[in-house]
C-alpha positions as CSV (number, residue, x, y, z in Angstrom):
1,X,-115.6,81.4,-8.4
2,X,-113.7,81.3,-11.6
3,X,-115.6,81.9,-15.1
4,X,-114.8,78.6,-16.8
5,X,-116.7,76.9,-13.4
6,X,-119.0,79.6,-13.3
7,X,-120.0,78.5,-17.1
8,X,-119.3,74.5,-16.8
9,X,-122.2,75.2,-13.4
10,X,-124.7,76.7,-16.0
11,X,-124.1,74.5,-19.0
12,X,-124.9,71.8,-16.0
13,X,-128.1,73.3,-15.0
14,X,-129.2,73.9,-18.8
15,X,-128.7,70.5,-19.4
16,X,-130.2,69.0,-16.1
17,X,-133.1,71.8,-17.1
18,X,-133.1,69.9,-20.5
19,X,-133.5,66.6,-19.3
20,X,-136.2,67.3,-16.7
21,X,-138.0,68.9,-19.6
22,X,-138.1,65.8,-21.7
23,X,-139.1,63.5,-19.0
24,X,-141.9,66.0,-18.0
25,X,-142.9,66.2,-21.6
26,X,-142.8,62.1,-21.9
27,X,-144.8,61.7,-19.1
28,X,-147.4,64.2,-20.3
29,X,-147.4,62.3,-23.9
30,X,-147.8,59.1,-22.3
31,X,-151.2,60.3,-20.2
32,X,-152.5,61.8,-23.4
33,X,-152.1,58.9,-25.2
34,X,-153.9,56.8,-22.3
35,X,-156.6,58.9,-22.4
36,X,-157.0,59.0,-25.8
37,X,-156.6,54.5,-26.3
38,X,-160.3,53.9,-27.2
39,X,-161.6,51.4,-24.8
40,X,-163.4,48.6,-25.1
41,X,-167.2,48.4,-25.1
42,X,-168.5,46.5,-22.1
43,X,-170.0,42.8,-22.5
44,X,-172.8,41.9,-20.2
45,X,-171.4,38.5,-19.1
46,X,-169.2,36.2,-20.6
47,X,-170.4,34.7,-23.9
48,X,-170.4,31.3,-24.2
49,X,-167.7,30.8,-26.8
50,X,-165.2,31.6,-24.6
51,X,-165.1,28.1,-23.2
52,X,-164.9,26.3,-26.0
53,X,-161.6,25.1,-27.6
54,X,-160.7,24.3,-31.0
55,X,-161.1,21.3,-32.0
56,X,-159.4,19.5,-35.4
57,X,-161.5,17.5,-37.6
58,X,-160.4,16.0,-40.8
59,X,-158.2,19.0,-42.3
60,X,-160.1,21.8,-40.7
61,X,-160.3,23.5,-36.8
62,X,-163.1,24.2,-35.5
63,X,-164.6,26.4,-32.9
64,X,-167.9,26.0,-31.8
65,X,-169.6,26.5,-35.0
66,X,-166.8,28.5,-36.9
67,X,-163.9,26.7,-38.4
68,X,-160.6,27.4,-40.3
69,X,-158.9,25.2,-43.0
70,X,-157.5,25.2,-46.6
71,X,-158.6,24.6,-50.2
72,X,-156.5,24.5,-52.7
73,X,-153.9,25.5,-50.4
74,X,-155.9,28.8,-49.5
75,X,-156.7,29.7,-46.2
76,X,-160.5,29.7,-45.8
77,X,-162.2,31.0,-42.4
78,X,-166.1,30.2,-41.9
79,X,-167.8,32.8,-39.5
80,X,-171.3,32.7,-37.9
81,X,-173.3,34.1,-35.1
82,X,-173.3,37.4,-33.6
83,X,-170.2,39.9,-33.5
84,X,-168.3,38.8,-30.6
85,X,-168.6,35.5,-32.0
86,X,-167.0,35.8,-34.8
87,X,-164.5,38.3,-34.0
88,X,-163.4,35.5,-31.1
89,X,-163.5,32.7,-33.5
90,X,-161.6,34.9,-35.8
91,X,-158.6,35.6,-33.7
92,X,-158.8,32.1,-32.3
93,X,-158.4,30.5,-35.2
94,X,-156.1,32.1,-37.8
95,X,-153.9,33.8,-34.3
96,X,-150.9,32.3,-36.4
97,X,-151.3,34.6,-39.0
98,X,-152.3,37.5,-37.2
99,X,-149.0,37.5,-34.9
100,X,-147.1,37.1,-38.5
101,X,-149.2,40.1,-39.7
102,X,-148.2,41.8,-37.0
103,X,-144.6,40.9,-36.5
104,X,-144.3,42.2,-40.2
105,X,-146.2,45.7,-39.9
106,X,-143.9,46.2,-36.3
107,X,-140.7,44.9,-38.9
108,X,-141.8,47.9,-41.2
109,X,-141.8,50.4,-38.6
110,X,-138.3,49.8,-37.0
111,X,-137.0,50.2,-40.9
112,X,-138.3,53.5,-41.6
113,X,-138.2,54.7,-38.1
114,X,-135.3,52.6,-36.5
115,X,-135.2,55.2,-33.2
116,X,-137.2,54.5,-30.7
117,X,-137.8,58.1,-29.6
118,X,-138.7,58.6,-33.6
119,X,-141.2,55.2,-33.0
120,X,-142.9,57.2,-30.0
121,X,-143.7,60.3,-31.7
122,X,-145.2,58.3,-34.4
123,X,-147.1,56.4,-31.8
124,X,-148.5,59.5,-30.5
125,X,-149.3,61.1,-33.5
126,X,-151.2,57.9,-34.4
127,X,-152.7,57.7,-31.2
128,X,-153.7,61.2,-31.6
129,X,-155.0,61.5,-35.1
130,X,-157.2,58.4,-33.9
131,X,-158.6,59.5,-30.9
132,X,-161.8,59.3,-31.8
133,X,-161.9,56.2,-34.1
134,X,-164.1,54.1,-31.9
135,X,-166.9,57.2,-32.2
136,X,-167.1,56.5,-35.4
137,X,-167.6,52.6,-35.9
138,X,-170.3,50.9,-35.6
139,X,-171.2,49.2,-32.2
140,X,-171.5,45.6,-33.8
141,X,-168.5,46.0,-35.7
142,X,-166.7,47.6,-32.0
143,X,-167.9,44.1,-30.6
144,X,-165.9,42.2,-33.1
145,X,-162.7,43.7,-32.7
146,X,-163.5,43.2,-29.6
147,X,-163.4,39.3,-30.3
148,X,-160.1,39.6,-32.0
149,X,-158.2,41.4,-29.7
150,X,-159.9,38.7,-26.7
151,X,-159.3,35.7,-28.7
152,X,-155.4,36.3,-30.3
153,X,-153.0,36.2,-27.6
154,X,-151.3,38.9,-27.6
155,X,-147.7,38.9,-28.6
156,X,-147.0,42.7,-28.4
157,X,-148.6,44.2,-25.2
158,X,-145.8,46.3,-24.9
159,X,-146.8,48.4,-28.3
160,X,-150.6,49.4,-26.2
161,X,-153.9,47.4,-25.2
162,X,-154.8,45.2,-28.2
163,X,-158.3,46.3,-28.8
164,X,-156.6,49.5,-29.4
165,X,-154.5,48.2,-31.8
166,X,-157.1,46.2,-33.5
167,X,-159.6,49.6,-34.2
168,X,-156.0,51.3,-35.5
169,X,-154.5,47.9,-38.1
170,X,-158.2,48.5,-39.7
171,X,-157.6,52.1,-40.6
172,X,-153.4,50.6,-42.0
173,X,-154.9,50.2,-45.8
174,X,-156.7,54.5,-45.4
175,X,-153.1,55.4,-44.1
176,X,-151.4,53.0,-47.1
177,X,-153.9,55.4,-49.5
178,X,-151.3,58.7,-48.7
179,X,-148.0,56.7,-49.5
180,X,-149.6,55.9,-53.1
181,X,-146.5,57.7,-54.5
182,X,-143.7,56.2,-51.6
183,X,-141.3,53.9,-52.6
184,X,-141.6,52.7,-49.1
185,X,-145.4,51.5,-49.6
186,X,-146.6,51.4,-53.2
187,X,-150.1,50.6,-54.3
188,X,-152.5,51.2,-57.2
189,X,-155.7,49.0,-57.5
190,X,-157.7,48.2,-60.8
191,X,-161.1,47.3,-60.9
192,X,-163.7,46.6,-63.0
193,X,-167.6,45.9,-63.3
194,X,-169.1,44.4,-66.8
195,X,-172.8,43.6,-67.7
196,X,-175.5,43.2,-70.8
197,X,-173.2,43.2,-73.7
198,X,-170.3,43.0,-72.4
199,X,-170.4,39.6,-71.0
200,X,-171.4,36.1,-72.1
201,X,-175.1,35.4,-71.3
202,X,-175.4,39.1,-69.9
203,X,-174.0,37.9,-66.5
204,X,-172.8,40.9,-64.2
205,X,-169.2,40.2,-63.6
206,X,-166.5,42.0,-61.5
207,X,-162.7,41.7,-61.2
208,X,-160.5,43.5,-59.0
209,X,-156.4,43.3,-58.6
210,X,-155.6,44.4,-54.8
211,X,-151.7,45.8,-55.3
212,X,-150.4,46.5,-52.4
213,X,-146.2,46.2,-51.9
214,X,-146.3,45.7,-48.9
215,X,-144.5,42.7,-47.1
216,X,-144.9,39.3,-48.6
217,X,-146.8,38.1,-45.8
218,X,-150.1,39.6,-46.8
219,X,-149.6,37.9,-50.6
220,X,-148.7,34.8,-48.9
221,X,-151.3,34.8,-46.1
222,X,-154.6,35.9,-48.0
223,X,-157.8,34.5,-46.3
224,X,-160.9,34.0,-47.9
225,X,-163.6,34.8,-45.3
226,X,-167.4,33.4,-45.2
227,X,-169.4,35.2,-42.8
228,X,-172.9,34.3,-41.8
229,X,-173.7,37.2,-39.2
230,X,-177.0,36.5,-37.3
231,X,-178.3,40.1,-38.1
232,X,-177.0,40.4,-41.4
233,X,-176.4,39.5,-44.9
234,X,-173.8,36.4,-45.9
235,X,-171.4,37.4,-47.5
236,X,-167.7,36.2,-48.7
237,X,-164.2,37.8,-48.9
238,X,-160.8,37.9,-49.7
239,X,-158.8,40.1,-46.7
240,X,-156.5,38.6,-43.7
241,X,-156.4,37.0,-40.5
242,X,-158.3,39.6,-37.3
243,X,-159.6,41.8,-40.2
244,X,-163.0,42.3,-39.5
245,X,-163.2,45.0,-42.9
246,X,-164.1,44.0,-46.1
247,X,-162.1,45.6,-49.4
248,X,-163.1,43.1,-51.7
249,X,-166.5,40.9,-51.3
250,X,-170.0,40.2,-52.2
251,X,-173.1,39.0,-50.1
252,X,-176.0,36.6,-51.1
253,X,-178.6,39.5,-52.3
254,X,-176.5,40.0,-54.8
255,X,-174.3,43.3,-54.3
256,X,-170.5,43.3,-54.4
257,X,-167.8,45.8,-53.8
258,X,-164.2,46.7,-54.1
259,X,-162.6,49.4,-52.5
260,X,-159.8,51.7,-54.3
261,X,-157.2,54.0,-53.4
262,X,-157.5,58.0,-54.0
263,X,-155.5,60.6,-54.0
264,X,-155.6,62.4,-50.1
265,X,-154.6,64.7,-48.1
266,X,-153.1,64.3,-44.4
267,X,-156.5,62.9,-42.1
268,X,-157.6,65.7,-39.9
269,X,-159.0,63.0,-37.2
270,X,-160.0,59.9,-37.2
271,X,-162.9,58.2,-38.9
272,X,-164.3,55.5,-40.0
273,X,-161.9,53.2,-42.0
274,X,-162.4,52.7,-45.3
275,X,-162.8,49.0,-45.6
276,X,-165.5,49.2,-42.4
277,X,-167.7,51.0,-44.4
278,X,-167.4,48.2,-46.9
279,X,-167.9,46.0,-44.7
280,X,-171.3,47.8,-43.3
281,X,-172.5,47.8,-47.0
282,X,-171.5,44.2,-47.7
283,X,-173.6,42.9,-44.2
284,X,-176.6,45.2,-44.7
285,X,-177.5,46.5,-48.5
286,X,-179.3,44.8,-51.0
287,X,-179.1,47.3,-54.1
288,X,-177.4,49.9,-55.3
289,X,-179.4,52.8,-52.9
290,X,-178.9,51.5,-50.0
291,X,-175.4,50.7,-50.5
292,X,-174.7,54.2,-51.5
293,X,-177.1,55.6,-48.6
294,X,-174.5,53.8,-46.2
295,X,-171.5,55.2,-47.9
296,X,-173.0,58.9,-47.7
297,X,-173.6,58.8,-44.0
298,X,-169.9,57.7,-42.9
299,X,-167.3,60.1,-42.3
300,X,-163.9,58.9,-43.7
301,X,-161.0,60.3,-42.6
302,X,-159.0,59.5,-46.0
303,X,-160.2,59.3,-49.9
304,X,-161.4,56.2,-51.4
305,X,-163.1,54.7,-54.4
306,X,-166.3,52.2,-54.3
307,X,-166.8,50.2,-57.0
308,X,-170.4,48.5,-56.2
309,X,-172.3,46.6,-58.2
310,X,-175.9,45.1,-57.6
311,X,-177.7,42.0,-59.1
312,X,-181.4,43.7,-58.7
313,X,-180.2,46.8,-60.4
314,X,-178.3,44.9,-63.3
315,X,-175.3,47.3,-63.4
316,X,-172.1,49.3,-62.0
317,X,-171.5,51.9,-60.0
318,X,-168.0,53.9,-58.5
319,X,-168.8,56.1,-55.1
320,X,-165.9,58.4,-54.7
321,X,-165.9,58.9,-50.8
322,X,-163.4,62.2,-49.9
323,X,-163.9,63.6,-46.1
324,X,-166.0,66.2,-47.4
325,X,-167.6,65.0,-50.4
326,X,-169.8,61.7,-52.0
327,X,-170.1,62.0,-55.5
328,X,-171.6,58.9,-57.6
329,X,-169.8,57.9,-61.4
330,X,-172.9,56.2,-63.3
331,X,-172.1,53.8,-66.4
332,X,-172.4,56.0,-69.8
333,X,-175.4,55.3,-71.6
334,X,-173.9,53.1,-74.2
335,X,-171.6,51.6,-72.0
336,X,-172.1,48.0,-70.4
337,X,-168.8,47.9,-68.3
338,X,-167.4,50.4,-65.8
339,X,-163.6,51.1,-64.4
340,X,-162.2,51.9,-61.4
341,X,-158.2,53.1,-60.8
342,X,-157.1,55.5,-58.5
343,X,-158.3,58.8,-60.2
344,X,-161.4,60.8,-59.7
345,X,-163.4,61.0,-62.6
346,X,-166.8,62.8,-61.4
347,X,-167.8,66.4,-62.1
348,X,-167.5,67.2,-58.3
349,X,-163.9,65.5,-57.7
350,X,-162.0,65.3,-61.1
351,X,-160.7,69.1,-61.4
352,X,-159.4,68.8,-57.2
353,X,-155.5,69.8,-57.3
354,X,-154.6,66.9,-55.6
355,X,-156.3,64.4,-58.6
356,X,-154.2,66.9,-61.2
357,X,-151.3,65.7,-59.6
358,X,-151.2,62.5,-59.1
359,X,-153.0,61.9,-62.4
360,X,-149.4,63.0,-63.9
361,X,-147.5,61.7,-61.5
362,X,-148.5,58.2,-61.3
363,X,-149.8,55.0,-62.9
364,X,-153.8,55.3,-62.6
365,X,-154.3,56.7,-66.4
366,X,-151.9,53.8,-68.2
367,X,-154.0,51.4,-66.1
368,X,-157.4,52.7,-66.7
369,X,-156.8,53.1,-70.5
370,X,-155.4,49.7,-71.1
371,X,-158.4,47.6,-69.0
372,X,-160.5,49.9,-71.0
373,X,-159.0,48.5,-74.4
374,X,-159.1,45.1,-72.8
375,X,-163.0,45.2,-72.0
376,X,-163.7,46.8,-75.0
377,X,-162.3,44.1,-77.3
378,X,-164.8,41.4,-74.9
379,X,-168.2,42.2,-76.7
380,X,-170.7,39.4,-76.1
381,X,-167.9,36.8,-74.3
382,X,-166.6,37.7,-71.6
383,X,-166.5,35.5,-69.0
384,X,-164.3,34.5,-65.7
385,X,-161.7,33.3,-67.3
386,X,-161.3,36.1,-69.5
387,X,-162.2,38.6,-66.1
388,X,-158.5,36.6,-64.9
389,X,-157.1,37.5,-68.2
390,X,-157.4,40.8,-68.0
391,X,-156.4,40.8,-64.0
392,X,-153.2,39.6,-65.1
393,X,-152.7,41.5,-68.4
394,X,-148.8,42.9,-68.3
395,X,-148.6,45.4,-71.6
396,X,-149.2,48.9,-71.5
397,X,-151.9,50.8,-73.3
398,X,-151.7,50.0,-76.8
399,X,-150.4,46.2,-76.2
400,X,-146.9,47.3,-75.8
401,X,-144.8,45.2,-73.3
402,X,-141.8,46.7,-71.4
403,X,-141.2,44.3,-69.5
404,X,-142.5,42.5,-66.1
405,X,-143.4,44.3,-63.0
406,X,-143.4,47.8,-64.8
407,X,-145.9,49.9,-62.7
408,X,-148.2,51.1,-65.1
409,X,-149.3,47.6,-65.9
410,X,-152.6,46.5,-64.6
411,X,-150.2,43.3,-63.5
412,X,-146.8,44.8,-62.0
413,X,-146.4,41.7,-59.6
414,X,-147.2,43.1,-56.6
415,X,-150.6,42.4,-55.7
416,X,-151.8,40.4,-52.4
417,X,-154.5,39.7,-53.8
418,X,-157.0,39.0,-56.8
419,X,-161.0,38.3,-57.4
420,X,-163.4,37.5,-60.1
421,X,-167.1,37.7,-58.8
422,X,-170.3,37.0,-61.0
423,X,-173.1,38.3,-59.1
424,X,-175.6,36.8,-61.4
425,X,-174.7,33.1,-60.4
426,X,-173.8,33.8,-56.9
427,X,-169.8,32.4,-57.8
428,X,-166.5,34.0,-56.0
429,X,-163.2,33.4,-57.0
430,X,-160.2,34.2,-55.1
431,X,-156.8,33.9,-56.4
432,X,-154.1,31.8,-54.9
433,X,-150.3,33.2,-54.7
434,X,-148.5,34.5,-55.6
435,X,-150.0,38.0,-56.5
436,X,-152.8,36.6,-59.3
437,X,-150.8,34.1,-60.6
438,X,-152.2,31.1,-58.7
439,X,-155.4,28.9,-59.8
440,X,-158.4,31.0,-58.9
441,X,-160.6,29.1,-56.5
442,X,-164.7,29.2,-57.0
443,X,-166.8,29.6,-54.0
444,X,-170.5,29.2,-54.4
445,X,-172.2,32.0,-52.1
446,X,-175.4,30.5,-51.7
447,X,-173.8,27.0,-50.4
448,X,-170.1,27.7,-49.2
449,X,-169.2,24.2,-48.3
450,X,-169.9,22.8,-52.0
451,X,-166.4,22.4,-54.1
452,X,-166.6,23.5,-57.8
453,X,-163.1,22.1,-58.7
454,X,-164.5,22.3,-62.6
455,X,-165.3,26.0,-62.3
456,X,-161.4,26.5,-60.9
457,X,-159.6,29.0,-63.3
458,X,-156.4,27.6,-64.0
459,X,-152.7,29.0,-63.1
460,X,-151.3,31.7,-65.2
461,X,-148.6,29.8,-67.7
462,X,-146.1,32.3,-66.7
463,X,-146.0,30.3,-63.2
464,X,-145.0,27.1,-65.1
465,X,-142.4,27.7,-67.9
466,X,-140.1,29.9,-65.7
467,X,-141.1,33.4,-66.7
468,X,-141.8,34.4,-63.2
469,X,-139.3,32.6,-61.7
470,X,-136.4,34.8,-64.1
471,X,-138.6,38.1,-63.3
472,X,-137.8,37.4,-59.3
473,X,-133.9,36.4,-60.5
474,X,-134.1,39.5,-62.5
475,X,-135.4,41.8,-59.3
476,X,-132.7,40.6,-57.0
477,X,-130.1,41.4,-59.4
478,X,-131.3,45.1,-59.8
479,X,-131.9,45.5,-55.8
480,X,-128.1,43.9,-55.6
481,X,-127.3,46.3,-58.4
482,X,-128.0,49.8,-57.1
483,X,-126.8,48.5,-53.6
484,X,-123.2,47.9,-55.3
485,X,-123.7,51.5,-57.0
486,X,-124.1,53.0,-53.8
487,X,-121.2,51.6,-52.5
488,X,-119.2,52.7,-55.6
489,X,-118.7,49.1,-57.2
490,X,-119.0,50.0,-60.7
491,X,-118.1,46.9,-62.0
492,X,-120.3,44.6,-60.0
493,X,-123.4,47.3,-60.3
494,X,-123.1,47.2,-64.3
495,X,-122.8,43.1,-64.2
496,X,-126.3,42.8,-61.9
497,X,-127.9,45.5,-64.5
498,X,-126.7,43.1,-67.4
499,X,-128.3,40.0,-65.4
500,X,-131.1,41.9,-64.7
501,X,-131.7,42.7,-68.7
502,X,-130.8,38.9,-69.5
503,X,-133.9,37.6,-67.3
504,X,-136.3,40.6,-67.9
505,X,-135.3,42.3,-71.0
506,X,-136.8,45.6,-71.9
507,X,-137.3,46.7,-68.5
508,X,-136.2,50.0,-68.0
509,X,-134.8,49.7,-65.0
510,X,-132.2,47.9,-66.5
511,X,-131.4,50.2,-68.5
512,X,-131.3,53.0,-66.1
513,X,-128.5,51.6,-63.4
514,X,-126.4,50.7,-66.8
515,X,-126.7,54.4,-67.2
516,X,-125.9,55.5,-63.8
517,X,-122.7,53.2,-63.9
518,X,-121.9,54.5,-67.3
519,X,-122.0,57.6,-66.6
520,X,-119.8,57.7,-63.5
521,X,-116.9,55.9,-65.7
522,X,-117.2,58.5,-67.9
523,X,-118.8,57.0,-71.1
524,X,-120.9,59.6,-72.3
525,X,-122.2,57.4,-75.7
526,X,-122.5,54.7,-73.6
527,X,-124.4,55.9,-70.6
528,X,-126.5,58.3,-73.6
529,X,-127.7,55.1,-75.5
530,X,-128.3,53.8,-71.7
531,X,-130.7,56.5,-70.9
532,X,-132.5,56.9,-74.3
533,X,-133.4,52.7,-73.7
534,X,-134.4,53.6,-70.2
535,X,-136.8,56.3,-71.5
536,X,-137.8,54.2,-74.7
537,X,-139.2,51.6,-71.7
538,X,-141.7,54.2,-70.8
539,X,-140.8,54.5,-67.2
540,X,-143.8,54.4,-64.8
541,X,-143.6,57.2,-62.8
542,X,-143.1,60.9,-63.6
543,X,-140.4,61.1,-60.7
544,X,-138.6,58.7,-62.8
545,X,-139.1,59.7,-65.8
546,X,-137.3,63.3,-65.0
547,X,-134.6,61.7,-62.9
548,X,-133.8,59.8,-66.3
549,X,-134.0,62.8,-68.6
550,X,-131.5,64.5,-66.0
551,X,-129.1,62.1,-65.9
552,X,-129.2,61.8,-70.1
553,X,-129.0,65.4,-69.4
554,X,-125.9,65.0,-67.9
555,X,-124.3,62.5,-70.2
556,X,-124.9,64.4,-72.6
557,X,-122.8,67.5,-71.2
558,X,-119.6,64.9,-70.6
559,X,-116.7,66.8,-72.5
């Protein structure tokens, strides 16, 4: 046999080799991962609900009991009974929105992984990293998933069993906490708690701004949920549609909580997700010990921040929750309000590399320092219509503005949701979209179906005299404008920058592609003055911030 078919023969067999390999080695994946699929806990016989259907009355749907409708415009879900219950009314009722929800997050994952052999590594690394999820949830909270996944139909059985995927969309927000810094996912929260002093007629009063960039879907589809559990507290929300977690709420004894972002390292294994042990503490504590007694006992598999506050113990409190460590931030002594960003501020947590970092390289400082200014100026009046105030504040520390949507703002436009809560009167407001723009709509606790229309916070004015309308003008142009620059159009890239300016002026951002476009036709006085605006707009991020100073670097060297 000749050499060149001696070689073609061996190439053959290496690559028949090759391909036998992969197959074995899918095939082995795909039994691990169906061991690993958590499975669903049994149910003695079929509960009853199951052969009921919904029903519409008057503007609502009902189920049984539980029923789903709109005030104001904003999705409102009432749950009671036990956990299967609710969990099957849940995915009943809002299935709509969940297969939107879902069709979005599956949308997200074919744009940063577009391959599907890249999609099924991720898939097993999920699958992997969660193995033991179920161990670590409670079994009422296991029934209610439960109820979702058996009362959604489900529109993407070819991505795993549904229950499966339930357990995994409820740990989405603790695997959103380590892209904190990704332009793919960005998110920085901002809470606060306010009391004695602080607040007109000493009422305790909490606001939180949920920013999360993630598709529009979750701004637009925002649910506020009452749930009546028959072994637990009541409590009300603001989440989504199948979410049986809580990350903002606060139940009739008079305890709320919000939950925050922190800086974290890659999960070892699966644990309990964050806004399940919210949930937990939400349905079953009545003060500030036995909130933070739940908290302790949970192990997390990602960092997060707790802001709680009780009515019987009259103040604030922020549980930082790592894997390894609970550590408890109480108000100062003087102090009758308490913050809450993204950036670990107890004696156990604050010096941890990790909190270094991010401290510089993101927005949690600016944020934390200017709602610090803002409740410190609110001695003996503030109220919740100043709590929406502040929610939507858009200056930087000091009062500066630089223009809309800049990052380090407590209000960059991006949040999915909003809440003011007064734990003294038993009142929840939930914002209506976009971000916390919308009218805020009251909720009493203690008597969901009443309608406070006169305790409604009006629409931010921004909404009405076209200021938000010329911001979103203003962030198509800039998206349209480094999309030209990529593709080498000077000319069109420097005429969206311009338009961009025109409908959001000050923005550094704008200032930034004028600079890139500058500086590739060579106009090195131009493209300077370009970059010195774009660092006098006190870019958000330290990534930026040096990518700027580079390119004025570079200007700057032009002969």
């Amino acid at each position: 046999m000749s050499r060149p078919r001696k070689w073609i023969r061996r190439l053959l067999w290496i690559a028949g080799g090759g391909v036998i390999a992969l197959v074995v080695l899918w095939g082995v994946m795909l039994a691990l991962m169906y061991q690993w699929v958590a499975q669903p806990p049994p149910l003695a016989r079929p509960p009853a609900i199951v052969s009921l259907a919904p029903e519409a009355r008057g503007d609502r749907v009902y189920l049984g009991q539980n029923w789903f409708g709109r005030r104001d415009n904003l999705p409102v879900l009432y749950l009671a009974g036990g956990p299967f219950e609710m969990g099957y009314a849940n995915g009943v009722l809002t299935q709509k929105l969940i297969h939107r929800q879902e069709d979005s997050v599956l949308a997200l994952l074919n744009r940063a992984a577009p391959w599907k052999g890249l999609q099924f590594a991720l898939k097993f690394f999920v699958t992997f990293k969660n193995r033991h999820i179920a161990a670590n949830i409670t079994p009422d909270l296991q029934m209610e998933m439960l109820g979702i996944a058996s009362g959604c139909p489900d529109a993407h059985p070819d991505m795993g069993p549904c229950y499966n995927r339930v357990l995994n969309y409820h740990a989405a927000q603790d695997i959103s906490y380590m892209l904190m810094n990704s332009p793919l996912l960005r998110r920085g929260c901002t809470a606060f708690g306010a009391w004695g002093g602080a607040t007109m007629g000493s009422h305790l009063l909490c606001g939180r701004d949920f920013d999360w960039e993630a598709d529009p879907v979750f701004d637009e589809n925002r649910v506020l949920i009452i749930c009546e559990p028959s072994n637990g507290i009541p409590f009300i929300s603001l989440a989504w549609a199948g979410m049986a977690g809580c990350v903002s709420g606060m139940n009739r004894e008079g305890v709320s909580i919000v939950v925050n972002g922190a800086p974290s390292h890659l999960p070892a294994d699966g644990a309990t997700p964050t806004c399940l042990v919210a949930r937990e503490v939400l349905e079953h504590a009545r003060n500030l010990a036995e909130a933070t007694a739940i908290i302790r006992k949970r192990r997390v598999f990602v960092s997060a921040m707790f802001l709680i506050g009780s009515r019987a113990d009259g103040k604030f409190i922020v549980v930082e929750k790592t894997p390894e460590k609970t550590a408890v931030r109480e108000p100062e002594r003087s102090a009758d309000w308490l913050v809450c960003a993204n950036h670990y501020l107890t004696a156990e947590l604050k010096d941890d590399p990790i909190n270094e970092t991010y401290k510089r390289a993101d927005t949690s400082l600016p944020r934390f320092e200017r709602m610090t200014e803002l409740l410190g100026a609110e001695t003996n009046r503030l109220d919740a219509s100043g709590c929406a105030a502040i929610l939507r504040d858009r200056r930087l520390p000091g009062g500066g503005f630089a223009g809309n949507g800049h990052r380090a703002s407590l209000n960059p436009l991006i949040a999915t949701h909003s809440v003011v809560m007064d734990l003294t009167a038993g009142v929840f407001w939930a914002a209506t979209p976009p971000h916390q723009l919308g009218k805020f709509i009251a909720f009493n606790l203690g008597a969901p179906e009443e309608l406070l229309p006169e305790q409604a916070l009006p629409a931010d004015p921004m909404l009405g005299d076209g200021e938000y309308k010329s911001y979103l003008a203003a962030k198509s142009d800039l998206g349209e404008g480094w999309r030209a620059l990529k593709k080498a159009d000077l000319a069109a890239a420097l005429a969206f920058a311009t338009a961009a300016e025109k409908n959001n002026p000050g923005f550094y951002q704008n200032s930034w592609l004028c600079a890139e476009v500058l500086l590739r036709q060579g106009k090195q006085a131009e493209a300077t003055d370009a970059c010195q605006r774009a660092l006098a707009g006190k870019p958000a991020l330290a990534g930026e911030r040096r990518r700027i100073e580079q390119l004025l670097a570079r200007a700057k060297a032009l002969p």
